[in-house]
C-alpha positions in Angstrom: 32.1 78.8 72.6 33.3 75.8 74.9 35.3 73.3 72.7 37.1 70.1 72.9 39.0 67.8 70.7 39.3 64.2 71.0 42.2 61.7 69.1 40.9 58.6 68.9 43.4 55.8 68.1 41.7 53.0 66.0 42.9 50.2 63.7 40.9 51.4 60.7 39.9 55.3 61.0 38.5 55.7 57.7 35.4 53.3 58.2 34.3 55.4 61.0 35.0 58.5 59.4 32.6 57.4 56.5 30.1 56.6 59.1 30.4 59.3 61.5 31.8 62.6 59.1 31.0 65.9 60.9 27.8 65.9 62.4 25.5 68.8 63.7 23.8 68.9 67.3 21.3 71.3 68.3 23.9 73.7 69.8 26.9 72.5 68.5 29.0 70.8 65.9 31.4 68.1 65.3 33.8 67.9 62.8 36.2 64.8 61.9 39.7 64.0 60.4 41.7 61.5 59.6 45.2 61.4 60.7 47.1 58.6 60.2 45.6 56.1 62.4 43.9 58.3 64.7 40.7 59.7 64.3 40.2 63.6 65.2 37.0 65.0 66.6 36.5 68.6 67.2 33.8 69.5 68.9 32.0 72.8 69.6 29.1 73.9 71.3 27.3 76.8 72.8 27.7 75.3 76.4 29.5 73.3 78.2 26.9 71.4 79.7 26.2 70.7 75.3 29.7 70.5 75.0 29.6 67.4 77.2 26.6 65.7 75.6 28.2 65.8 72.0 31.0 64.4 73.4 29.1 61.5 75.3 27.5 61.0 71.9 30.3 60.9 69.9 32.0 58.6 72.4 28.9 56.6 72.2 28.6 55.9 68.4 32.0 55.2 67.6 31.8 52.7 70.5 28.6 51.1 68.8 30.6 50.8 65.0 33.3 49.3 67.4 30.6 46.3 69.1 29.1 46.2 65.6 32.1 45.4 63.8 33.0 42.8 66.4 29.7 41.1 65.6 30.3 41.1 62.1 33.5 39.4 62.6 32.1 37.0 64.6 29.5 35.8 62.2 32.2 35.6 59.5 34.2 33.5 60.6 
C-alpha cells in the first residue's frame, strides 16, 4: 500500500485535530496526531493515484478550518 505522512506546523493543532481526527476514504485512510505543535497525518491508500486524492483532501480541509478561523477572527474583533 502507497503511503505518505505529512507534518503540518500550525499555531493551535489540537482544534484541527478535533475537527479532522482520522478519517476513512473509499480506498484508504488517514490517521492524525498531535505533536507538539505540529500536526501529523499518515496517510494510506490502495493506490497512488488514491494516495494523492486523500492527500489533496486533507490539504484541502485543514486549509478551509485555516480561512474559517480567519473569518471568525475577523468578525470578533
Amino acid at each position: 500500500m502507497p503511503r505518505s505522512v505529512l507534518h503540518i506546523e500550525l499555531d493551535n493543532p489540537k482544534d484541527y485535530f478535533e475537527i479532522l481526527r482520522g478519517e476513512k476514504f473509499k480506498g484508504g485512510a488517514v490517521n492524525m496526531k498531535v505533536e507538539g505543535n505540529r500536526l501529523k497525518a499518515d496517510i494510506e491508500a490502495v493506490d497512488p493515484k488514491t494516495l494523492i486524492a486523500i492527500t489533496g483532501s486533507v490539504i484541502k480541509q485543514i486549509r478551509i478550518i485555516e480561512q474559517t478561523e480567519g473569518l471568525t477572527k475577523g468578525l470578533e474583533e
